[in-house]
C-alpha positions as CSV (number, residue, x, y, z in Angstrom):
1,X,3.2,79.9,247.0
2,X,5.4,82.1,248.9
3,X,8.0,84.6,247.5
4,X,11.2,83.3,246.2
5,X,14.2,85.2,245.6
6,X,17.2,83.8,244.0
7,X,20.5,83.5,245.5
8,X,22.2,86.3,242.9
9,X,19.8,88.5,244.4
10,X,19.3,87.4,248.0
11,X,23.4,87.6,248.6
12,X,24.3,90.1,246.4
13,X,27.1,92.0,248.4
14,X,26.7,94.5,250.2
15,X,30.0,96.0,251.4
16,X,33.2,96.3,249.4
17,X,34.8,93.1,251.9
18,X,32.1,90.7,250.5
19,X,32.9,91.2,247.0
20,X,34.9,88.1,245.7
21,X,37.8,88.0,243.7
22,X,38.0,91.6,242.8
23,X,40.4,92.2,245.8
24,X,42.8,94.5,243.7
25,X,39.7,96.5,241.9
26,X,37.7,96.8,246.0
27,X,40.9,98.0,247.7
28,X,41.8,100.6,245.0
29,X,37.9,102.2,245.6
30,X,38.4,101.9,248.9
31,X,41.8,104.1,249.1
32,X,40.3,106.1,246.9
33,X,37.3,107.0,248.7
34,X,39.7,107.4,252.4
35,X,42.4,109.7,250.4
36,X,39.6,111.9,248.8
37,X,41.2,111.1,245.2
38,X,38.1,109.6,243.6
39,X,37.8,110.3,239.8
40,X,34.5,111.4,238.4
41,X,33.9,109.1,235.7
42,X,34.7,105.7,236.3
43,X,34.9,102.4,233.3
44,X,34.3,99.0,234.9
45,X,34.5,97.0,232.3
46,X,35.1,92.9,232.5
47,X,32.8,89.4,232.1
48,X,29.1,89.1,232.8
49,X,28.1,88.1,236.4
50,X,31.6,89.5,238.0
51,X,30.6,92.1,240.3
52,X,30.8,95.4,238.4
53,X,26.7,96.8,239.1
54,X,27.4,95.6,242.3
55,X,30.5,97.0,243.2
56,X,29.0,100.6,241.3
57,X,26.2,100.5,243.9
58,X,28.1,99.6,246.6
59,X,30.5,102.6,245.9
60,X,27.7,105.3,245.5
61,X,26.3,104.2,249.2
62,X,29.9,104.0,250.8
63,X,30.4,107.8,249.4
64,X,27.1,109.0,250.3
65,X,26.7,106.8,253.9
66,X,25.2,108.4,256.6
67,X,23.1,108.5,260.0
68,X,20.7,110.6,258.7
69,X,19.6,108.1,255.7
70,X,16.2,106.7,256.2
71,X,15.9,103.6,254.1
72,X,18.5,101.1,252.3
73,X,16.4,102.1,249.2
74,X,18.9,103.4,246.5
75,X,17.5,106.7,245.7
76,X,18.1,107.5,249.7
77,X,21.6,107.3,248.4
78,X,21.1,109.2,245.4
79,X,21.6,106.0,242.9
80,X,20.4,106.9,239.8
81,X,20.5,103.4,237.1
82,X,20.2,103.8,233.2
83,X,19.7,100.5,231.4
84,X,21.6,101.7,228.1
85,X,20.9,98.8,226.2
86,X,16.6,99.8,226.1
87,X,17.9,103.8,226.3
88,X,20.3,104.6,223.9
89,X,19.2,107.7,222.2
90,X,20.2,110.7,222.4
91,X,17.1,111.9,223.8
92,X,17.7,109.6,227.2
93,X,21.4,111.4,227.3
94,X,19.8,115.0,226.8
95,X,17.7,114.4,229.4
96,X,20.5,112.7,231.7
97,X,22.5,116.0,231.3
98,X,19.5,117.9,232.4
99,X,19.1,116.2,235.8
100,X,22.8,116.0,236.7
101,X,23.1,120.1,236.5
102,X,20.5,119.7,239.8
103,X,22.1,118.9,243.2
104,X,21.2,116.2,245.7
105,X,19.1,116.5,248.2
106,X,20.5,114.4,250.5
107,X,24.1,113.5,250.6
108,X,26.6,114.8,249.1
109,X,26.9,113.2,245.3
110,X,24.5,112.1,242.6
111,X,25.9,108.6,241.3
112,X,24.6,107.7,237.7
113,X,25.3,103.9,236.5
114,X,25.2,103.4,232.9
115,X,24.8,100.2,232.7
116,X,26.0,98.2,229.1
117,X,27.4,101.2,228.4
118,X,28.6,99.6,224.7
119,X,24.8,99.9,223.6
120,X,24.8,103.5,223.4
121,X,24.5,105.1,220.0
122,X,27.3,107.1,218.4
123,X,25.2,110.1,218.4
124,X,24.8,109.5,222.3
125,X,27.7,108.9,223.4
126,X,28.7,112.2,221.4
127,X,26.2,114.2,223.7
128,X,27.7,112.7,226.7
129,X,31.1,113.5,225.8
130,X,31.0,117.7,227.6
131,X,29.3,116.1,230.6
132,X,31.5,113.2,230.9
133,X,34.8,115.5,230.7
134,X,33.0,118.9,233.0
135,X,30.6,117.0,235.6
136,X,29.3,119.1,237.8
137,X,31.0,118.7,241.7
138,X,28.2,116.6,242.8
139,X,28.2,114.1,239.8
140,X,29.9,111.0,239.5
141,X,29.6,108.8,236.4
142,X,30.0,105.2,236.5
143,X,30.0,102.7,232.9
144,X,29.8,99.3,232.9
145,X,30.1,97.4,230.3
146,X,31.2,93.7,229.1
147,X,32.5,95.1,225.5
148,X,34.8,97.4,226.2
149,X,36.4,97.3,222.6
150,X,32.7,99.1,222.0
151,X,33.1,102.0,223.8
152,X,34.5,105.3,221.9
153,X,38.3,106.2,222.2
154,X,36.9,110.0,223.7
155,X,34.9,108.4,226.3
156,X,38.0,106.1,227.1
157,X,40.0,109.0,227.7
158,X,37.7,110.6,230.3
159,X,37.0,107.6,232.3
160,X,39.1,105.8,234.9
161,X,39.2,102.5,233.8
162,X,38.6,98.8,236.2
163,X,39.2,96.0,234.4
164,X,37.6,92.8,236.4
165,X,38.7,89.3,235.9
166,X,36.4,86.4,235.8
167,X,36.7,85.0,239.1
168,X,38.4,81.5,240.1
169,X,37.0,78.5,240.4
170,X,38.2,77.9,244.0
171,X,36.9,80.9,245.2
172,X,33.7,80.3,243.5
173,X,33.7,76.9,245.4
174,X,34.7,78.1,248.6
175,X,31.7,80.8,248.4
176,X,29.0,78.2,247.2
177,X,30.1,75.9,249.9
178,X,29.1,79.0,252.4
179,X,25.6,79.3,250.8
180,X,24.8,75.8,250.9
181,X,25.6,75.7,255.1
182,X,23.4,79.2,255.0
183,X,20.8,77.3,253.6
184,X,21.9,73.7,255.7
185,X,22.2,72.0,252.7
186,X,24.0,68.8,252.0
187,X,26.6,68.6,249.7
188,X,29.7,66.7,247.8
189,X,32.8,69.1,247.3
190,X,33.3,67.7,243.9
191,X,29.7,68.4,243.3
192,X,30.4,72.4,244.1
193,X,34.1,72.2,242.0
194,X,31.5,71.0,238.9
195,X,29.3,74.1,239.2
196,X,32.0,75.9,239.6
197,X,33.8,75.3,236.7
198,X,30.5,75.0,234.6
199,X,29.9,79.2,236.0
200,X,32.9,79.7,233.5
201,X,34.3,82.3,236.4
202,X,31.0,84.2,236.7
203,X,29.4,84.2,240.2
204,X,26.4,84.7,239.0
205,X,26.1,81.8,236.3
206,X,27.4,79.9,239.9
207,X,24.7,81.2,242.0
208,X,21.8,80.6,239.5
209,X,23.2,76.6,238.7
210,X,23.0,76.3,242.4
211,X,18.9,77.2,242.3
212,X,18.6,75.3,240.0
213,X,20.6,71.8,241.4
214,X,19.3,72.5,244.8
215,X,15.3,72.4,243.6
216,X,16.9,68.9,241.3
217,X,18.6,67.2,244.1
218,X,16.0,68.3,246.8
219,X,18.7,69.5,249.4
220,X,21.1,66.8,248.7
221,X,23.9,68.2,246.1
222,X,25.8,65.3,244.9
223,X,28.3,64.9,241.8
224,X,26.2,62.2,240.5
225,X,23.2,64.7,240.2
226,X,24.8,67.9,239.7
227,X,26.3,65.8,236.8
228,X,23.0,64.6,235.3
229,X,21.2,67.9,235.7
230,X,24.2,69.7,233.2
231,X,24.3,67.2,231.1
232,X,27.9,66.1,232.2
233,X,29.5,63.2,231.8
234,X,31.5,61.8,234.7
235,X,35.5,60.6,234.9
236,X,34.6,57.3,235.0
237,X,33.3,57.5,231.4
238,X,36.2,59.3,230.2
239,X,38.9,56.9,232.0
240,X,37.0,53.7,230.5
241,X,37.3,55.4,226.6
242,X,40.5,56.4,227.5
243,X,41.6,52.9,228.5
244,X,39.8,51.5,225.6
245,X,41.7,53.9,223.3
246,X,45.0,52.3,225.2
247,X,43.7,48.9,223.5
248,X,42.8,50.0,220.3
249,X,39.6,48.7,221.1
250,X,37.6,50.6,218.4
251,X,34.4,48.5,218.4
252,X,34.0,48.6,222.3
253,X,34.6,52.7,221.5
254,X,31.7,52.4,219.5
255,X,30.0,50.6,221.0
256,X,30.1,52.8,224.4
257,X,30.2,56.0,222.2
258,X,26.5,54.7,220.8
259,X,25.3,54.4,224.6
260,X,26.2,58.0,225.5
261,X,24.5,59.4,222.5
262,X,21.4,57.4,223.3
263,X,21.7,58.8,226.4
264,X,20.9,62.8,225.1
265,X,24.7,63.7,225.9
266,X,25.7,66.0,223.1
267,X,28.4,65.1,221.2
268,X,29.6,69.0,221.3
269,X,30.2,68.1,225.3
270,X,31.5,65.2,225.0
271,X,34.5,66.4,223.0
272,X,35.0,69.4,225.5
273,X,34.7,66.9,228.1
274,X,37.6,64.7,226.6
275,X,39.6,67.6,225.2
276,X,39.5,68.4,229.7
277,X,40.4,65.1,230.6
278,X,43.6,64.9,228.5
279,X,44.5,67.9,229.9
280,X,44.4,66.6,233.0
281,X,46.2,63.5,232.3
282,X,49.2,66.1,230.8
283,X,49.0,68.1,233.8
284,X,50.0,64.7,235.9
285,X,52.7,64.3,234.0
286,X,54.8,66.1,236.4
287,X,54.4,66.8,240.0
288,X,54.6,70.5,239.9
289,X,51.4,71.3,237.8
290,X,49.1,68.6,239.7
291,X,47.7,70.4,242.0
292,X,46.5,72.6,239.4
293,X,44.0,69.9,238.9
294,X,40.3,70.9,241.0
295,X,39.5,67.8,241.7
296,X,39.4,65.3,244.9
297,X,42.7,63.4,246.2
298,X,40.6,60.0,245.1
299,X,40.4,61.3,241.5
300,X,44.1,62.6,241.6
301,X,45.2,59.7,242.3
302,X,43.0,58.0,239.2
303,X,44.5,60.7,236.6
304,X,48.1,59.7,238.1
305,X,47.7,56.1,237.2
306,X,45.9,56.2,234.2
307,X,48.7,59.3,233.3
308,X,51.7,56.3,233.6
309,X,50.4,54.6,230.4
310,X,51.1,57.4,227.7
311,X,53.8,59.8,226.8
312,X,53.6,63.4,227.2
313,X,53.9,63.7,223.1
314,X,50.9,61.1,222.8
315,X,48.8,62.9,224.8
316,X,49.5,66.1,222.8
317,X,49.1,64.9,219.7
318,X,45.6,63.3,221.3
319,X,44.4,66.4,222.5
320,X,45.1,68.5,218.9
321,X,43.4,65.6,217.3
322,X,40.3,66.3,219.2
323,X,40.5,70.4,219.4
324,X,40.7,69.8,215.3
325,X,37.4,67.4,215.7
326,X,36.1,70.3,218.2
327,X,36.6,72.9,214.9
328,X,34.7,70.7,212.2
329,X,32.0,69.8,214.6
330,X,30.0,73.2,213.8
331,X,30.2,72.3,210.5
332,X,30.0,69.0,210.2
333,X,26.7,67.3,208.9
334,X,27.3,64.2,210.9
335,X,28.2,65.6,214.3
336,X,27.7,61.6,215.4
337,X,30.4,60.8,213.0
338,X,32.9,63.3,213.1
339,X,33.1,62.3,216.8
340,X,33.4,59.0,216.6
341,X,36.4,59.7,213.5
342,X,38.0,61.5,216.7
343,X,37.8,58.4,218.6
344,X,38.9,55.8,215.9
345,X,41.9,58.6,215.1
346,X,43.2,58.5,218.8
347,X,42.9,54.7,219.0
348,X,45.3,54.3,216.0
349,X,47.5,56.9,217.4
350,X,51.0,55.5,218.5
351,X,51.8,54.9,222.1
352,X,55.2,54.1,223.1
353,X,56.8,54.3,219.6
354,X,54.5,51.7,218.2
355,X,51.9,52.0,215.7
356,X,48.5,50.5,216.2
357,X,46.6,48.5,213.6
């Protein structure tokens, strides 16, 4: 079996311009490196799977590029990684300290990533503190961490700080959609929107469901498939509930509830699912926020009808009624039933003034 590497790895950027959706955070290292004004000690701090190693490494080769390096290797560009969350002594900082007093080789800076820099122990971050506020000319510190609420107030104060933002689900979309013609594979848009959203804003979590579907679906990525593989449920099962909850049909409810659970579907989903799909139906409910719906012009068009039936105040009260069954689920004994109480609540709910019986 031949060597596979996965697609977080095999695309991993490379240059500042292929980062995505850290435009703000790329342009400010980029003006910082042309005007010569680049702090020392730098904080990037922000969600898993955003870009911060990356954009740390890409920095330390953009700072120390040159002719004369032989290899893409990172120690030809004087990258030196520390995994803080298996070395957080003090020992590991001690000896950290040592090797930054020595100058480079090769280039003209040594760049140190601390990587989760939260993990570090009081006592270490305490030994870092003289380095961290004196480097040495040809140092330059760079923390990354996902807790920033972790890190000391003194180390705060000596860093430059980057706060990265989870990344949009259009843009993850738009970059999945170039992968898949890299790799000439077939696929549905709403198929790629799914992923996308599932990735929760991390390209990474993107990239790594995209393995996965592609070896699933064998080169064919459909909604149907990408669907079954996370253990989604589709619209159509939502707007059939939905319209049963319209007739106070409680025993169909049931009755279509029992065939999901039978199904494997979770019932924890399912109420995230719904608790979505009301918020869509809201969102329709007046032309300006629609198109803040990810979704195909076919499926629009679905919400916008199915969206007529209810008031705006029906669909709020739904949607509290199901963020309160989202709360007791965790602790309910009877997950089964506390979802299908949800169900039996929002068919009794009044639409149009009336009361259901």
């Amino acid at each position: 079996m031949d060597h596979f590497t996965v697609s977080a790895l095999k695309y991993r950027p490379k240059r500042f311009d292929q980062v995505i959706g850290q435009e703000i955070i790329t342009s400010t290292l980029i003006n910082s490196i042309k005007s010569n004004q680049l702090a020392q000690a730098l904080l990037f701090c922000g969600p898993r799977g955003v870009g911060k190693t990356s954009c740390a490494r890409i920095l330390a080769r953009e700072i120390n590029d040159n002719d004369n390096n032989p290899s893409n290797d990172d120690y030809s560009y004087n990258i030196f990684e520390l995994d803080a969350a298996s070395n957080n002594g003090v020992e590991e900082i001690k000896r950290l300290n040592e090797q930054v007093r020595v100058p480079p080789r090769i280039g003209n800076f040594k760049v140190y990533i601390i990587d989760e820099a939260h993990m570090l122990s009081t006592s270490a971050f305490n030994a870092f503190l003289k380095t961290l506020e004196e480097p040495p000319k040809h140092a330059i510190f760079i923390l990354a961490t996902t807790e920033k609420n972790k890190i000391i107030p003194t180390i705060l104060s000596r860093c430059q700080i980057y706060d990265f933002k989870l990344i949009s689900t259009e843009k993850i979309k738009e970059y999945l959609k170039i992968i898949c013609n890299k790799k000439d594979i077939e696929y549905e848009e709403d198929a790629l929107i799914i992923i996308a959203k599932n990735a929760g804003g991390a390209m990474r979590d993107a990239l790594s469901i995209l393995d996965k579907i592609i070896s699933f679906t064998e080169g064919k990525i459909t909604r149907d498939k990408v669907s079954k593989n996370l253990n989604i449920l589709d619209t159509e099962t939502y707007f059939l509930i939905t319209s049963l909850i319209n007739e106070n049909n409680i025993a169909q409810i049931l009755i279509e509830f029992d065939k999901l659970v039978n199904k494997g579907y979770d019932t924890k989903y399912f109420l995230d699912g719904f608790a979505n799909h009301i918020r869509e139906l809201i969102l329709c409910k007046d032309p300006k926020s629609v198109n803040l719906i990810e979704l195909n012009n076919e499926t629009k068009k679905s919400y916008l009808i199915q969206s007529k039936i209810f008031e705006i105040n029906w669909l709020i009260e739904a949607l509290n009624i199901i963020k309160i069954a989202e709360i007791n689920h965790k602790a309910s004994v009877n997950k089964r039933l506390n979802s299908e109480l949800c169900l039996m609540q929002l068919a009794s709910l009044q639409i149009n003034g009336e009361k259901k019986n």
